[in-house]
C-alpha positions as CSV (number, residue, x, y, z in Angstrom):
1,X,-13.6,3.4,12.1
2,X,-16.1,1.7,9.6
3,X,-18.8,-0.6,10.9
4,X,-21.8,-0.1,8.9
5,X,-22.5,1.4,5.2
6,X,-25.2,1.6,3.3
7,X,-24.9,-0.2,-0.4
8,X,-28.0,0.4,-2.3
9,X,-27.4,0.4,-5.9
10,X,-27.7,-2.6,-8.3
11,X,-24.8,-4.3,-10.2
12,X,-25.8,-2.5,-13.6
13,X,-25.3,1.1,-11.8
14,X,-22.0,0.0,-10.3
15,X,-20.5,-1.0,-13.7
16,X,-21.1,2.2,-15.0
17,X,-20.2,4.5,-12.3
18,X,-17.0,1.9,-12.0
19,X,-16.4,1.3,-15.4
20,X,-16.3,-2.7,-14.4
21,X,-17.9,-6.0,-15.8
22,X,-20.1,-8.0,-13.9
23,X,-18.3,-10.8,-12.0
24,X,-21.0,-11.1,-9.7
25,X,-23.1,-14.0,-10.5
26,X,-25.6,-13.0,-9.7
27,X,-25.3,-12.8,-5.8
28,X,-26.6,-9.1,-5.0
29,X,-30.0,-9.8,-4.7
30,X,-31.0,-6.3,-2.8
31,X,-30.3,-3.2,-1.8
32,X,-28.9,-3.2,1.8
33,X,-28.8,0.2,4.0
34,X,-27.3,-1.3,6.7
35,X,-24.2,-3.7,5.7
36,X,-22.7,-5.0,8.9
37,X,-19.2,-7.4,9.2
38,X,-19.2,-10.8,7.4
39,X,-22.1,-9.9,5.1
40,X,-21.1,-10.3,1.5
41,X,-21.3,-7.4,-0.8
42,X,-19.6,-6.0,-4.1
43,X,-16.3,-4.6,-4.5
44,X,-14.6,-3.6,-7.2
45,X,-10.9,-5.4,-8.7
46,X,-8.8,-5.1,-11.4
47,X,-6.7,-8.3,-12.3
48,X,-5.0,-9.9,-14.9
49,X,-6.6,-12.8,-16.9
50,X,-5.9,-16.1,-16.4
51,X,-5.5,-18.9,-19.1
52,X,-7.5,-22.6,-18.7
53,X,-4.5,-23.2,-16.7
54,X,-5.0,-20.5,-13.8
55,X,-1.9,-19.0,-15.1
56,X,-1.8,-15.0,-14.9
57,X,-1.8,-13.4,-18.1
58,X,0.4,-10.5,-17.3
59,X,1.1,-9.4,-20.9
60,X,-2.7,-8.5,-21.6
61,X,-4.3,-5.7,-19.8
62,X,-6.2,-6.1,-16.5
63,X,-9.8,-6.1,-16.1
64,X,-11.9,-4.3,-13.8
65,X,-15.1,-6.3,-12.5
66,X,-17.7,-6.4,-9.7
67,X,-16.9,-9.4,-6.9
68,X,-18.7,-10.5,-4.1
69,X,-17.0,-10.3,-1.5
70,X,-17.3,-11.0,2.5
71,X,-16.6,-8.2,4.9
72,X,-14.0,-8.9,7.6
73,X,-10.4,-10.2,6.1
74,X,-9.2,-13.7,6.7
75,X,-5.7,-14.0,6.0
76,X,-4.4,-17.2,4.0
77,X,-2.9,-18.5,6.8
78,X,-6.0,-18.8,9.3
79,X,-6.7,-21.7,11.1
80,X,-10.1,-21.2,10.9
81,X,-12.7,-17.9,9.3
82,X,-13.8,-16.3,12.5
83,X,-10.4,-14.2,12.7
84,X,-12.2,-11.7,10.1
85,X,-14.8,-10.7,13.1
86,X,-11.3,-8.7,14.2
87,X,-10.1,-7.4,10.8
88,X,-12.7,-5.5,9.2
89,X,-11.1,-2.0,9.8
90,X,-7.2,-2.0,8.8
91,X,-5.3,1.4,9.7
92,X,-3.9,3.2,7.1
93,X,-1.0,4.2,9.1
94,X,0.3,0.8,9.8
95,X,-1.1,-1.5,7.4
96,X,2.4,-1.8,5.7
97,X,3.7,-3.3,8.9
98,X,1.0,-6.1,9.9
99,X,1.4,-9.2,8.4
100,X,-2.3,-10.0,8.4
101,X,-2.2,-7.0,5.9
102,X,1.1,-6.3,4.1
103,X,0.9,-8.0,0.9
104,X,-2.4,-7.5,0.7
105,X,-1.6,-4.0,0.6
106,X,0.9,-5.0,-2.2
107,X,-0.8,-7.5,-4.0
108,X,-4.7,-7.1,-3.6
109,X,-6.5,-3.8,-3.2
110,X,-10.0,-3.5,-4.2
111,X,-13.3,-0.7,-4.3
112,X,-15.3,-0.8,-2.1
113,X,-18.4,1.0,-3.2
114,X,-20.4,2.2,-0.5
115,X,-23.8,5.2,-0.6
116,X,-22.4,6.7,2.3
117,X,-21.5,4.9,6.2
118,X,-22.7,5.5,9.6
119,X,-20.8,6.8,12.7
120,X,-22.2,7.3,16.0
121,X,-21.3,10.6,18.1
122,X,-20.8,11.0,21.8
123,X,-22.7,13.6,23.1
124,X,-24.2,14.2,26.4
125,X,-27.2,16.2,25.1
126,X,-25.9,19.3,26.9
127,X,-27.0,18.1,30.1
128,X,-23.7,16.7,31.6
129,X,-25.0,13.1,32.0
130,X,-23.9,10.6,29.6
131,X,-26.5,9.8,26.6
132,X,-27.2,7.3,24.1
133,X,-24.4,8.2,21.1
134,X,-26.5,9.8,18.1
135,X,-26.2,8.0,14.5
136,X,-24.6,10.1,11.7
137,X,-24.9,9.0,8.2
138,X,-22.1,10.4,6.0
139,X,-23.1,10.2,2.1
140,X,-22.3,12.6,-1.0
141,X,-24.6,15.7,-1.9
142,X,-24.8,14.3,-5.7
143,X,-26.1,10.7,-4.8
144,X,-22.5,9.3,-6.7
145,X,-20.9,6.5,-4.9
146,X,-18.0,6.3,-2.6
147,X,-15.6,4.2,-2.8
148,X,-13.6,3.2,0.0
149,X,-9.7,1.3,0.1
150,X,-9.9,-1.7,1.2
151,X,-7.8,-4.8,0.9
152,X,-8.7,-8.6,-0.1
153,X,-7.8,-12.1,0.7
154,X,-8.5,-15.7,-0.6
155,X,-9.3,-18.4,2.1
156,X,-9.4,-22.3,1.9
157,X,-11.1,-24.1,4.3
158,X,-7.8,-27.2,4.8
159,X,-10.2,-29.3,5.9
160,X,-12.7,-29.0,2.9
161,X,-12.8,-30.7,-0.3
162,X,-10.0,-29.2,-2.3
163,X,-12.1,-28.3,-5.1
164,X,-14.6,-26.0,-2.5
165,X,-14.8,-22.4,-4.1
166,X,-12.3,-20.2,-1.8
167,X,-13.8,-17.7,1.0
168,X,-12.9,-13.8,-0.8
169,X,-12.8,-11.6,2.5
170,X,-11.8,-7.5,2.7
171,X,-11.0,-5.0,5.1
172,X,-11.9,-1.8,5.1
173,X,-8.5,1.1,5.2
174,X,-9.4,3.4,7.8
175,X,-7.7,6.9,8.5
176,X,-8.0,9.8,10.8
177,X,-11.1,12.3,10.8
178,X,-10.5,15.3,8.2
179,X,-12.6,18.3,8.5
180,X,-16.0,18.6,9.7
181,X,-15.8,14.3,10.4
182,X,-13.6,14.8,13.6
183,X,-16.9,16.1,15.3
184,X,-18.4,12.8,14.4
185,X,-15.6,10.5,15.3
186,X,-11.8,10.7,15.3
187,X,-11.2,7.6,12.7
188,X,-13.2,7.9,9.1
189,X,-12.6,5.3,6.3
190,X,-9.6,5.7,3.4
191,X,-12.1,7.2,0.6
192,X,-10.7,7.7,-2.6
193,X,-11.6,10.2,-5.1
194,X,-12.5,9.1,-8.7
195,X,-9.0,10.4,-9.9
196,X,-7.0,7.8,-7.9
197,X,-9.3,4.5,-8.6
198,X,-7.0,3.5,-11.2
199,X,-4.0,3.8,-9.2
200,X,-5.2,2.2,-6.2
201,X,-6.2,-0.8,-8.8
202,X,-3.7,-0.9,-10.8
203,X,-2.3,-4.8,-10.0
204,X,1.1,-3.4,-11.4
205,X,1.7,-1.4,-8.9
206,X,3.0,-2.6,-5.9
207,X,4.4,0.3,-3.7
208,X,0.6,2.0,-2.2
209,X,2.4,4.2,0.1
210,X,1.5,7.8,-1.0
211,X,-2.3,6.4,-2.0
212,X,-2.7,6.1,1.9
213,X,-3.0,9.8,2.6
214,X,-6.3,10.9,4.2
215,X,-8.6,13.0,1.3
216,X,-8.6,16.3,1.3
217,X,-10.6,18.4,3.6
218,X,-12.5,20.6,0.7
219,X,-13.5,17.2,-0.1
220,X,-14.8,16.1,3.4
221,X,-16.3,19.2,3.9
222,X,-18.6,18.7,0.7
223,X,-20.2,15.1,2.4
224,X,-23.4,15.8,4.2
225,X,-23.3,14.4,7.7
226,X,-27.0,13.6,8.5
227,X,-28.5,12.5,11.8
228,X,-30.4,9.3,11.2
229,X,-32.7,7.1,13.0
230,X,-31.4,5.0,15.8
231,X,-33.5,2.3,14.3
232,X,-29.7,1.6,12.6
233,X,-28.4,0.5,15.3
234,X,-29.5,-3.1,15.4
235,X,-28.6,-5.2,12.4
236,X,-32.0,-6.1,12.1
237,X,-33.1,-3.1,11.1
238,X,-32.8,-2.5,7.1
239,X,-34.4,-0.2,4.8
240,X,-34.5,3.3,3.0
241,X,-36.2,4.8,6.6
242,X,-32.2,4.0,8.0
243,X,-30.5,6.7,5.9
244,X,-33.2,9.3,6.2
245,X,-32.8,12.5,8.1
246,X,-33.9,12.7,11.7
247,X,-33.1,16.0,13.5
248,X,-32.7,15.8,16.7
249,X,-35.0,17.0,19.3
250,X,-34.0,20.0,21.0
251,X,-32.6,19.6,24.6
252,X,-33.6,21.4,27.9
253,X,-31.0,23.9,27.2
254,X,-32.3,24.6,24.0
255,X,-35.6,25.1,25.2
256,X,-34.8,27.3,28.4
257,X,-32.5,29.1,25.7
258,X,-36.2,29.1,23.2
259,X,-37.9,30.3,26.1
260,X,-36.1,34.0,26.7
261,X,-37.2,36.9,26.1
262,X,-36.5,38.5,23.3
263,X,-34.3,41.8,23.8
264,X,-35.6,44.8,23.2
């Protein structure tokens, strides 16, 4: 599962690590280390032009850009934009099979980029009574971006003026836990390494099926997985204190365990 990430960086950082133009207009106007559902952030998409027309240009070569996008898909055929509240997370292993998501999969993948996200672990502190679940932020050693598969959607509101700018939504591709993230959670997000961004972009390609694969665990095993402030669990709550490291106090076990004497 995916329900909160951290997206710090401005649009100029993104284009670089992305290799993408700006198509953000200007929108991001902060870092945010706690995105939540149904705010709008920046993914990344590679398309076609289009000539004054809208028609697709498919004989000249794509372009990668930045878009702002809102987080929880609405597909075309909504009734209304509250169904995204329920589609922010789209599995992996049957994405091919829903029609809220098929052609997306087909037609419209995007980047996500993302600092790193939170998870929150079950853990009953060692004392066999059930505890508060303890906030994990999972982020890259080297301070690069991730970039997670999602897929996007364009909305029209049928009872708004017909020339109202469309609602772009995503969904984030989840997968199961590799490595040293199934202690966290069983469900992680679809991140993809730098070497597959093209072919996950690519809007030629229209058969995803073996970019779906979870990463590899050498790879997962190279994230840090940092306890962080509970202070992230409320959507209230945003700032560079959210990401920080907060170890954990030590439990009554621990400190009976602190406490023996030391063998001789």
């Amino acid at each position: 599962m995916c329900g909160r990430y951290a997206a710090t960086k401005d649009p100029a950082t993104l284009m670089r690590e992305f290799d993408a133009v700006d198509g953000t207009e200007g929108r991001i106007e902060r870092a945010d280390y706690n995105v939540a559902p149904t705010k709008h952030v920046p993914t990344v998409v590679e398309r076609h032009p289009r000539d004054a027309d809208g028609t697709v240009r498919e004989d000249d070569p794509a372009v990668r850009s930045l878009r702002v996008m809102r987080w929880g898909l609405v597909p075309f055929w909504a009734k209304d934009p509250s169904v995204g509240n329920r589609m922010i997370n789209t599995r992996a292993e049957t994405a091919q099979e829903k029609p809220a998501f098929r052609k997306a999969l087909s037609r419209r993948r995007c980047l996500v980029p993302a600092d790193g996200w939170f998870e929150w672990k079950a853990t009953d502190g060692g004392t066999g009574r059930k505890a508060p679940k303890e906030p994990f932020y999972m982020t890259t050693r080297d301070s690069s971006s991730l970039a997670f598969a999602g897929l996007w959607e364009t909305w029209r509101d049928p009872k708004a003026d017909p020339d109202a700018p469309p609602l772009i939504t995503f969904s984030v591709l989840t997968t199961e836990a590799v490595g040293q993230l199934a202690d966290i959670h069983h469900r992680m997000p679809l991140v993809l390494p730098r070497e597959r961004w093209a072919e996950w972009l690519d809007p030629g390609r229209t058969d995803a099926t073996d970019l779906l694969a979870p990463p590899d665990r050498d790879w997962v095993d190279g994230l840090e997985l940092r306890p962080v402030s509970t202070r992230v669990n409320s959507v209230r709550n945003n700032g560079p204190e959210l990401i920080e490291r907060i170890d954990p106090e030590p439990t009554d076990l621990d400190a009976a365990l602190f406490d023996l004497p030391n063998p001789q």
